[in-house]
C-alpha positions in Angstrom: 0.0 0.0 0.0 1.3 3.3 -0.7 1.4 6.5 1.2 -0.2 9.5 0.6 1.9 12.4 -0.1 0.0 16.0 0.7 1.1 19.3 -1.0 2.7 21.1 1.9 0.7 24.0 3.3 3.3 26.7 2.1 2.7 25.8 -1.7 -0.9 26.1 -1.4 -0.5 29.5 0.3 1.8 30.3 -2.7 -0.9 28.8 -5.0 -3.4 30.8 -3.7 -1.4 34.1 -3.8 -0.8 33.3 -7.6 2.8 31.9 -7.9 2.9 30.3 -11.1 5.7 27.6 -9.9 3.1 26.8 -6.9 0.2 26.1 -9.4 2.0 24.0 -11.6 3.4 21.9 -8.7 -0.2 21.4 -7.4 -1.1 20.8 -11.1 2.1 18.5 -11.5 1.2 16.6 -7.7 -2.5 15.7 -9.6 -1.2 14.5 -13.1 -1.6 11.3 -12.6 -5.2 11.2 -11.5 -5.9 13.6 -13.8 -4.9 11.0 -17.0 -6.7 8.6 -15.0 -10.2 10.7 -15.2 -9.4 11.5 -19.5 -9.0 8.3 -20.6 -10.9 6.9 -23.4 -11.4 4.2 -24.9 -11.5 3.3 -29.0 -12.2 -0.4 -30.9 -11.2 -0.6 -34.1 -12.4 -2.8 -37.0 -11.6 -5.9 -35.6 -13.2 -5.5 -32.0 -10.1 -4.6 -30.2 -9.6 -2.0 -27.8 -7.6 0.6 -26.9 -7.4 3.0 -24.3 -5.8 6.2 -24.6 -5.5 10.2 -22.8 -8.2 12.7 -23.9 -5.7 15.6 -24.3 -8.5 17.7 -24.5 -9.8 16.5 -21.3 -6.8 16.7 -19.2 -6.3 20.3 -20.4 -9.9 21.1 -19.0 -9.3 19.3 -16.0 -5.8 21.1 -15.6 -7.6 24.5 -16.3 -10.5 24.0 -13.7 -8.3 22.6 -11.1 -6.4 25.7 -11.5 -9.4 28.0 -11.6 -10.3 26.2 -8.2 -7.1 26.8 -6.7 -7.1 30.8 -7.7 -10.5 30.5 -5.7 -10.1 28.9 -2.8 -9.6 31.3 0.5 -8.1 30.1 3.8 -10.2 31.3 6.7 -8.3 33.4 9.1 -7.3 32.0 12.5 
């Protein structure tokens, strides 16, 4: 079983404050699911299968989870 790594708190504040290297470390930390949720799949003539990334759709993902970020506020202490 592997362990979950979290983004420390520091890059989010960065994130949140619009630090380009902060987003695309958040972006980069959810790549992986992010392929995950824009595969597709295609069969060709034969019947066979074949999976492969919506660029599209991990573009959009990338773009809203950004969007998200660029929204999200931390409630003062």
């Amino acid at each position: 079983m592997s362990e979950r790594v979290l983004i420390a708190y520091s890059v989010i504040k960065c994130a949140i404050s619009e630090d380009d290297e902060a987003l695309l470390h958040i972006v980069h930390h959810y790549a992986r699911y992010i392929a995950k949720l824009s595969m597709r799949n295609s069969q060709n003539m034969n019947g066979y299968v074949s999976y492969h990334a919506d660029e599209i759709m991990m573009r959009q993902l990338e773009t809203h989870l950004m969007a998200g970020i660029l929204k999200f506020r931390i409630p003062p202490h």
